[in-house]
BAVEX-702335 format. One line per 5 residues: their letters; for each residue y, z, x of C-alpha. Coordinates in Angstrom, 1 decimal, always signed. Last residue first. Layout:
REM residues N
A> Y:Z:X  ... .
REM end
This chain:
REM residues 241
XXXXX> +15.3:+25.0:-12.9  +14.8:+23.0:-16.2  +17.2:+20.8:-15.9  +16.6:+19.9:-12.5  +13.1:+18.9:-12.8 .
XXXXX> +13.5:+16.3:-15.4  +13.9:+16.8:-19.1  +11.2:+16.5:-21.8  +11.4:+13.2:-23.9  +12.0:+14.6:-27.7 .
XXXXX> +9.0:+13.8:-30.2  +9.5:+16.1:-33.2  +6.6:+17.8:-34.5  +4.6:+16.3:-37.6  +1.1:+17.2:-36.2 .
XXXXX> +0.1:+20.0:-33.8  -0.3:+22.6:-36.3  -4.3:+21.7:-36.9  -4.3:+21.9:-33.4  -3.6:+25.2:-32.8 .
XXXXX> -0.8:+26.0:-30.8  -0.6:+27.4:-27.4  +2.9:+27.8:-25.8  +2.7:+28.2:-22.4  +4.2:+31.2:-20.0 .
XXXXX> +6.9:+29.8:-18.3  +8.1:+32.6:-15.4  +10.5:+31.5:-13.1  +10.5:+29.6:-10.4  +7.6:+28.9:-8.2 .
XXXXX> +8.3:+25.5:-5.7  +6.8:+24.3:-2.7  +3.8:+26.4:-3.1  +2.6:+28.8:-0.4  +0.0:+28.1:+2.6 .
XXXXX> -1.0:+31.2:+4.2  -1.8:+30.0:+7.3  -5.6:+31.0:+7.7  -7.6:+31.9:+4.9  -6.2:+29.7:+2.1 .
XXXXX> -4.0:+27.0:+3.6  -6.9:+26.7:+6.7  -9.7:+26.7:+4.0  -8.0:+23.5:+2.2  -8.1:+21.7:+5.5 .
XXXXX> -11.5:+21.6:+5.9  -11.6:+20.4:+1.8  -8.6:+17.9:+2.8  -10.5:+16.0:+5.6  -13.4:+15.5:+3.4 .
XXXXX> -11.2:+14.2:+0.5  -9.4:+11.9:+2.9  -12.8:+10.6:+3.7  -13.4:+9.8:-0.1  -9.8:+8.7:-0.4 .
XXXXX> -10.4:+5.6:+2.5  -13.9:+5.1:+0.6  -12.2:+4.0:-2.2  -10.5:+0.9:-0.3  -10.6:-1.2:-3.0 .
XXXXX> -11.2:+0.3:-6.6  -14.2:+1.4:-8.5  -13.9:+1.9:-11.7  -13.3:+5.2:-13.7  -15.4:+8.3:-15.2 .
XXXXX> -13.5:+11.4:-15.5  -15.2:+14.9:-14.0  -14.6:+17.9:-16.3  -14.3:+20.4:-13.6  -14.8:+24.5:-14.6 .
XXXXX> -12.2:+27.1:-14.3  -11.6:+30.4:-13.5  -7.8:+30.8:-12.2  -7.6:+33.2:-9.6  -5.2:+31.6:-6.8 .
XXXXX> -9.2:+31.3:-4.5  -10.7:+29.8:-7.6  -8.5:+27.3:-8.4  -8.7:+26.2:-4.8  -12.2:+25.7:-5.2 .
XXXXX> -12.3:+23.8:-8.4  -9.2:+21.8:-7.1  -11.9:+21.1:-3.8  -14.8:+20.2:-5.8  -13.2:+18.3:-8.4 .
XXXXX> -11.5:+15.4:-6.3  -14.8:+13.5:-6.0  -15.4:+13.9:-9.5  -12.2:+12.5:-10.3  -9.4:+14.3:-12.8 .
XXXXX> -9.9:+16.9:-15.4  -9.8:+20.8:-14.7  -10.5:+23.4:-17.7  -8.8:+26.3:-17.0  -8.8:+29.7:-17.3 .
XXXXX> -6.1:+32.5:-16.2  -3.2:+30.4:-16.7  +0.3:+32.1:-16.5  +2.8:+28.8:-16.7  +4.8:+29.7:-13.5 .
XXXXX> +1.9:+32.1:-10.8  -1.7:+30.8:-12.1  -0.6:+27.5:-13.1  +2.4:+26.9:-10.3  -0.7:+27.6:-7.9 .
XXXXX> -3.1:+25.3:-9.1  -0.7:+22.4:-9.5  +0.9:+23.6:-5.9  -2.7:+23.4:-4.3  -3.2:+20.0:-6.0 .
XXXXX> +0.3:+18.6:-4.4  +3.7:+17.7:-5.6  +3.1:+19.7:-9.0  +6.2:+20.3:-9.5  +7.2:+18.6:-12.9 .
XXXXX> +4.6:+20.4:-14.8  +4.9:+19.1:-18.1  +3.6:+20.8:-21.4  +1.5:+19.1:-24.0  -0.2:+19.9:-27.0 .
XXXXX> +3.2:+20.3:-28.9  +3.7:+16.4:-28.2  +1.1:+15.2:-30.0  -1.6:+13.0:-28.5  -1.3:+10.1:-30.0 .
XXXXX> -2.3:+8.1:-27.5  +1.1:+6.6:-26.9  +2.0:+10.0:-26.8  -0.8:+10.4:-23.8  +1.1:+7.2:-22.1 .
XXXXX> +4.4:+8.9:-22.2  +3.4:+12.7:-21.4  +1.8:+11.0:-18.2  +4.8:+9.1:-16.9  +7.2:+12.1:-17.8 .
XXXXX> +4.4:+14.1:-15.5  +4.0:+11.5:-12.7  +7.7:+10.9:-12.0  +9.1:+8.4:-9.2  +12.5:+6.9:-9.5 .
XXXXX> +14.7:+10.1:-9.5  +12.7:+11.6:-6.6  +10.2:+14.8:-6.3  +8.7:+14.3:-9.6  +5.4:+14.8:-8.5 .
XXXXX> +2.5:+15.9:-11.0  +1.1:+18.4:-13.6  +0.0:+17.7:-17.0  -0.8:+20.7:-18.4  -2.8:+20.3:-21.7 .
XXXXX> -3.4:+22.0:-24.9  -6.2:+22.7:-27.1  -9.1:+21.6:-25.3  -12.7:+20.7:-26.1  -12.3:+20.0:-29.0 .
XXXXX> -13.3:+16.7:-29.4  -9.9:+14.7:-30.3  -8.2:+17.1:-27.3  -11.2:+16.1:-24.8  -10.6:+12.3:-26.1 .
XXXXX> -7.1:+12.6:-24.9  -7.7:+14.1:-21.6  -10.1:+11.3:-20.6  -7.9:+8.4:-21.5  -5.3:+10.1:-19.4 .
XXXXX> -7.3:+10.7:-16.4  -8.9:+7.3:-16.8  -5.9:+5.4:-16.7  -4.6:+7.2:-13.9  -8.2:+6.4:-11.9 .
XXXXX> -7.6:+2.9:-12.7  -4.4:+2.5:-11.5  -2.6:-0.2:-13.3  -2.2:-3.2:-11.3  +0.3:-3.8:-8.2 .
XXXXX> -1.6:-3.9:-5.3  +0.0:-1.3:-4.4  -1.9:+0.8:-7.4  +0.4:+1.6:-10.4  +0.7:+4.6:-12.4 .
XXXXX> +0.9:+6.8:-9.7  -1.4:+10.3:-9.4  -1.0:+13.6:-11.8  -3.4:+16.4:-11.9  -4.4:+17.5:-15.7 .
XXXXX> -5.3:+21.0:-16.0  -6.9:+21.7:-19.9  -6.0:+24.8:-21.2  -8.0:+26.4:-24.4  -11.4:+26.0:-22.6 .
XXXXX> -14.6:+24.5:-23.9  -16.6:+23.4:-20.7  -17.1:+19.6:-20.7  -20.7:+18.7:-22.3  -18.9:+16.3:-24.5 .
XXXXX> -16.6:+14.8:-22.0  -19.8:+13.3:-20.0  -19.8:+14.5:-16.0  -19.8:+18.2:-16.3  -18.6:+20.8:-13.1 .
XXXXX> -19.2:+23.9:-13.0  -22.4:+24.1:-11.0  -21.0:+22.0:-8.3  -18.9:+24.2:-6.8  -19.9:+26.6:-4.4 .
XXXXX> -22.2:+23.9:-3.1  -19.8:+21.1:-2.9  -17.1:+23.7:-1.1  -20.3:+24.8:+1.1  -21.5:+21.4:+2.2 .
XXXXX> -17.8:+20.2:+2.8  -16.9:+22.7:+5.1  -20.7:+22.6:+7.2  -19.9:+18.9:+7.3  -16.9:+19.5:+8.9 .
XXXXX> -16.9:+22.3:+11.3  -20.3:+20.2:+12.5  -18.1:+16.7:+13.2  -15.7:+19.2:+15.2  -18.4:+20.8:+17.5 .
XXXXX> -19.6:+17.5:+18.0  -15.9:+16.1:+19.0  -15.5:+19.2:+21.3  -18.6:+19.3:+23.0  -17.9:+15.4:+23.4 .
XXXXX> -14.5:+16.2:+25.1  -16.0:+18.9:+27.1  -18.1:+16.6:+28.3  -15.9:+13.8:+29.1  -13.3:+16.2:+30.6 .
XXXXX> -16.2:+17.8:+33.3  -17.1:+14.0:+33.7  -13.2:+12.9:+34.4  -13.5:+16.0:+37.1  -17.1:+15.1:+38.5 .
XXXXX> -15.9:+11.6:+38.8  -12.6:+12.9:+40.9  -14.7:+14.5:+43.3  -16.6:+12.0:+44.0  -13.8:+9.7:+44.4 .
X> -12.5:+12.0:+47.0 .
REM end
């Protein structure tokens, strides 16, 4: 009896392993091809960053939970207003999560870069962007971008660069320098998760946006028309449905 039962937890144990390994290798062999497919286009100075007319601007919390200004927001934003000074963009989407009343990334975003003075014709808000495939997505399908320049963290590049691909938008990663922060290596393996999963809401399950709407084509103008334009706080979510 108990030899029989050993041979059944070892069958389990085995199959179990097989499983794990077979898992480990589904996910380094992921992440070596989205890193491979994608690291050509991405530049790590601002000056060398790909001259594109949109620049895609991902949205994350102003604060860490610690409760000190998030580095990696501060460097988004400090990033995407020197690529406007240089010329490397000439307008910007800043897209984020504004899925409660007390939370929202793009009004946060348009507030610091007018600080900046970034002027508020270069800017349009994206007030749906509750993930990076539905920032991608809403681009391509509400706001009608075909080429993009994407700026956020290097380690987040490689899967919006992919992504971005797959909708049809072809774009090239302008990665952001920040500090390091406490527990970065928790997002670095959530990043390696997210790139395996990223293939399943492509190829597999046909993963679709929370929310489309209607058409908004942007409004591009030059920069040299940019200044002297009236500074109105853009309206949440709801109004604009």
């Amino acid at each position: 009896m108990r030899r029989a039962a050993w041979r059944v937890l070892r069958a389990l144990l085995v199959a179990l392993g097989t499983a794990v390994l077979l898992a480990a290798l589904l996910l380094l062999a992921t992440n070596f091809w989205v890193l491979g497919q994608t690291r050509e286009r991405i530049a790590h100075e601002l000056p060398l960053c790909r001259v594109e007319r949109v620049g895609i601007v991902f949205g994350t919390s102003h604060w860490t939970r610690s409760g000190v200004r998030n580095p990696y927001f501060e460097a988004r934003m400090s990033a995407s207003a020197q690529l406007l000074r240089l010329g490397r963009v000439d307008h910007l989407l800043l897209s984020g999560d504004n899925r409660t009343l007390s939370y929202n990334e793009p009004i946060t975003m348009w507030r610091d870069l007018r600080g900046r003075e970034v002027p508020e014709a270069a800017m349009t808000l994206d007030y749906a962007g509750f993930s990076t495939f539905d920032t991608l997505a809403r681009a391509r399908e509400v706001f009608g971008v075909e080429r993009a320049l994407l700026i956020t963290q290097a380690w987040h590049l490689p899967r919006a660069l992919f992504i971005a691909e797959a909708l049809g938008i072809e774009a090239h990663g302008c990665a952001v320098s920040s500090h390091r922060i406490k527990g970065q290596w928790r997002l670095a393996a959530r990043e390696w998760v997210a790139r395996l999963a990223t293939l399943g809401d492509l190829y597999l399950w046909g993963r679709e946006p929370h929310f489309l709407g209607p058409r908004e084509p942007l409004e591009i103008v030059p920069q040299a028309m940019q200044r002297g334009w009236a500074i109105d706080t853009p309206g949440p979510l709801a109004e604009r449905r």
